[in-house]
N, C-alpha and C positions, 0 to 999 in steps of 0.2 A: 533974552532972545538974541540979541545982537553977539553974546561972548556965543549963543549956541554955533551961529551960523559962523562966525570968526573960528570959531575949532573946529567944523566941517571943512573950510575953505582950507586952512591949512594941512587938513589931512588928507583932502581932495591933492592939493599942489606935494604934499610927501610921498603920497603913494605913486604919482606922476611921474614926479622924481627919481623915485627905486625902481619903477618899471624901465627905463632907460642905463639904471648904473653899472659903471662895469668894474668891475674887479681885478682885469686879468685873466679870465675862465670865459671857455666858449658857452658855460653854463650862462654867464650873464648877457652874453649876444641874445642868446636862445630864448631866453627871456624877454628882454627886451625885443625880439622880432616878434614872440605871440601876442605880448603886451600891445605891438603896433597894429598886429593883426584884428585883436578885440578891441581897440579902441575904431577902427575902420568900420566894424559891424555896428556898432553902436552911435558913433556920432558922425561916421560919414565920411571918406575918402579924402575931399579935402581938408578937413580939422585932423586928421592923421597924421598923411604926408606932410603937411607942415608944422606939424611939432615934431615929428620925427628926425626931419631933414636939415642938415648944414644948411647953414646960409648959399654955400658953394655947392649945394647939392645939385644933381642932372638928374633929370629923369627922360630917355628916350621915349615921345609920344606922336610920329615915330623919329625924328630927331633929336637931338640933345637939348633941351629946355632948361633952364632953372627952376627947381620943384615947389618951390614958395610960391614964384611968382607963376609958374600955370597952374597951381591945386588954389590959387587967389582967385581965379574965373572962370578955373573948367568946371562942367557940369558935377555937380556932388551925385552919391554914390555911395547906398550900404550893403547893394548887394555884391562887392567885391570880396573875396575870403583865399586866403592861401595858409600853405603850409610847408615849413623849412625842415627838408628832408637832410640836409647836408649842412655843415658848419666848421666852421676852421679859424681859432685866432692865432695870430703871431706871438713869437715868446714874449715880445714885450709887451703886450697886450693893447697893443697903439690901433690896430689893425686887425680889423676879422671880414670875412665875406659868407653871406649864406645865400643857398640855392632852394628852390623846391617845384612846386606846382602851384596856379593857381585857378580859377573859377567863376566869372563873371555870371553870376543867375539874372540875368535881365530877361524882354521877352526873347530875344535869342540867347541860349547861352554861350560862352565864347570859354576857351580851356586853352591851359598854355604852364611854359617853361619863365623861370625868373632868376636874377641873379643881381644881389644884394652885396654891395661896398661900405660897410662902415669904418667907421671913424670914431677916435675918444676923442670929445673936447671937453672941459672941466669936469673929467668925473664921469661923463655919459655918453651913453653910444649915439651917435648921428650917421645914418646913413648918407653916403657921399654920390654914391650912384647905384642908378636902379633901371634894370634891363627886362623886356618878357618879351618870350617868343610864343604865337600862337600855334598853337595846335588844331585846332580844329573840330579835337575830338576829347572825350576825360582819358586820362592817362593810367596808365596799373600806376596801383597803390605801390611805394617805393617805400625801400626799409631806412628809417631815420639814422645817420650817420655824423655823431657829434664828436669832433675828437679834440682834447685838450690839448694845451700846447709841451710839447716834450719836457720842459722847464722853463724858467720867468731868468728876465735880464730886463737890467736896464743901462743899456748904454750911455755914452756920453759923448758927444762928437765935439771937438775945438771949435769947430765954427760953422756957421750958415755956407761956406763953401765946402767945407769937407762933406757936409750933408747932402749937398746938393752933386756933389760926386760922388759920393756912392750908392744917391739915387740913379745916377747914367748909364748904370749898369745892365737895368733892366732895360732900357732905351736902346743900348749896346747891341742886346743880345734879340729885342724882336727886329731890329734891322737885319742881322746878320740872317734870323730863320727869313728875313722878307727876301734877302739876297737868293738865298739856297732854295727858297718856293721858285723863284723867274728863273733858275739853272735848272730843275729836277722836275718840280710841279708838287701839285700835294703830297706827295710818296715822300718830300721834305720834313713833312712833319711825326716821321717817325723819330729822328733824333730829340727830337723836343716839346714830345708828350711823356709822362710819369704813365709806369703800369697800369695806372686802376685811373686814371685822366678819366675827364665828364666832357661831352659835347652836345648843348643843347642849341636843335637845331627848329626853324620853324617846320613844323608838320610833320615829326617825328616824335617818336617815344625817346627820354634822356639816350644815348651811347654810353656804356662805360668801359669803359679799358682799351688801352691801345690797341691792339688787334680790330676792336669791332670800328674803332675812328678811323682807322687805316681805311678799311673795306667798306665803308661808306666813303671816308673821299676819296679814292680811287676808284669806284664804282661811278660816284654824282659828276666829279667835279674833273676837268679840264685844267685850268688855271687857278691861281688868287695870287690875289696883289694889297696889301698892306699898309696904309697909309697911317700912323698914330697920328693922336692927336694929344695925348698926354698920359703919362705913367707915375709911380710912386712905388713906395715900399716900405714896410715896418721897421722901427730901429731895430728893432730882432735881426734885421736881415736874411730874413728865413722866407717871408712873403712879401710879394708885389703886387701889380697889377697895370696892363695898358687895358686904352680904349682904343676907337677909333673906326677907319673907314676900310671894311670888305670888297671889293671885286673881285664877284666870280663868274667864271665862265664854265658852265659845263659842258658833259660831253654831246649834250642836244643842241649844242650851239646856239643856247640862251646865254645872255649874262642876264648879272641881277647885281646891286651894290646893297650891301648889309653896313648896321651899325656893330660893331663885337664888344666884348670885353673877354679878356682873355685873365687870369688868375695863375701866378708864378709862382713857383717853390725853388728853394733853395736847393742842392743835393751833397752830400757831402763830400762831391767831389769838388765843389766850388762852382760847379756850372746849374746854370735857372734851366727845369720844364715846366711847361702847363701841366696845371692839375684843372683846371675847367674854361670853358671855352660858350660862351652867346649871339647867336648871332640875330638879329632884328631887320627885317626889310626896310630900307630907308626910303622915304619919301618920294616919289617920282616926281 
């Protein structure tokens, strides 16, 4: 009896294991995001997000939390469920992010936008940061968007400095679109969205493509102002990513202060846009 339950336990802790591993392929994020999905339905929101999550992991609720330490006392939860419509790793496969929709069935239900940071650490994927924006309402169903990474590298940098500079880069480049937001206004951020760019915003339907982001913030919004609070990037050098603090002012002559994460791509010109953009109400 005792080998039966010892070969259960270890096949329970293997398949655990393979639910999280990555490869290199945005096939095995994708996996591992439903993986974190059905284990959520089943054993509960907190027992999820914390095998899921780095140690360093964030989760805005609605500020930035350490995800261990608030899914360790916040109320558990199995009517939570989402679905990753969108997904993207780096060529080194160090770095991927996914997006989608998700679904709270409590006695209210609550519906919304989300956006997912992971991370490799020995082998398996860990999400590093996790963002949702409420809607308010269910969302049209969205066409699932999974794209491999062009080709695999693995870099090798000299030293903990060189790495650490040619992560600045990203840093570099959201200061400079913060500069050219307080000269121009949001009409700035047409240099420094990709074509087919994601904006998910609270109490809208996803944005996709630069034109329809343009004609929402220039329609909504007045001002924004940009404060990060910390960035990264794949050895690939092909993706990033900042967080940080929103102020907007719109043209109703509201502000309101959002938490974002913003998701960078490489271009073959050598210069970063945003391919997807979150934004969260922060805390009053």
């Amino acid at each position: 009896m005792k080998k039966i339950i010892y070969s259960l336990l270890i096949a329970a802790i293997s398949v655990s294991a393979y639910a999280q591993k990555a490869d290199g392929t945005t096939k095995s994020l994708v996996n591992a995001e439903k993986a974190f999905a059905e284990d959520a339905a089943k054993d509960g929101a907190n027992a999820a997000f914390t095998k899921y999550a780095a140690n360093d992991a964030l989760v805005f609720r609605p500020n930035p939390v350490n995800a261990k330490k608030f899914y360790g006392t916040a109320p558990d939860m199995k009517n939570l469920s989402w679905t990753a419509n969108y997904a993207r790793v780096s060529r080194s496969g160090d770095l991927g992010f996914t997006s989608g929709s998700y679904v709270v069935d409590g006695e209210k239900k609550s519906y919304g936008h989300y956006l997912s940071v992971w991370r490799v650490n020995n082998g398996k994927w860990e999400f590093i940061l996790d963002l949702g924006a409420e809607t308010n309402k269910p969302l049209k169903k969205a066409t699932q968007t999974y794209i491999e990474p062009k080709d695999h590298v693995s870099p090798k940098f000299a030293n903990d400095k060189e790495l650490k500079a040619s992560k600045e880069i990203i840093n570099s480049t959201e200061k400079t679109l913060n500069a050219t937001l307080k000269s121009y206004g949001p009409s700035a951020f047409a240099g420094f969205l990709n074509k087919d760019a994601q904006l998910f915003f609270p109490g809208t339907e996803v944005l996709i493509g630069k034109e329809n982001i343009q004609a929402f913030n220039n329609r909504m919004i007045e001002k924004i102002n940009l404060k990060t609070t910390s960035f990264d990037k794949a050895l690939g050098a092909d993706i990033g990513y900042t967080y940080g603090v929103a102020t907007i002012d719109y043209k109703t002559d509201l502000r309101e202060t959002f938490h974002y994460i913003y998701i960078w791509e490489r271009q073959t010109d050598g210069n970063w846009n945003i391919m997807s953009q979150i934004y969260t109400l922060a805390e009053r």
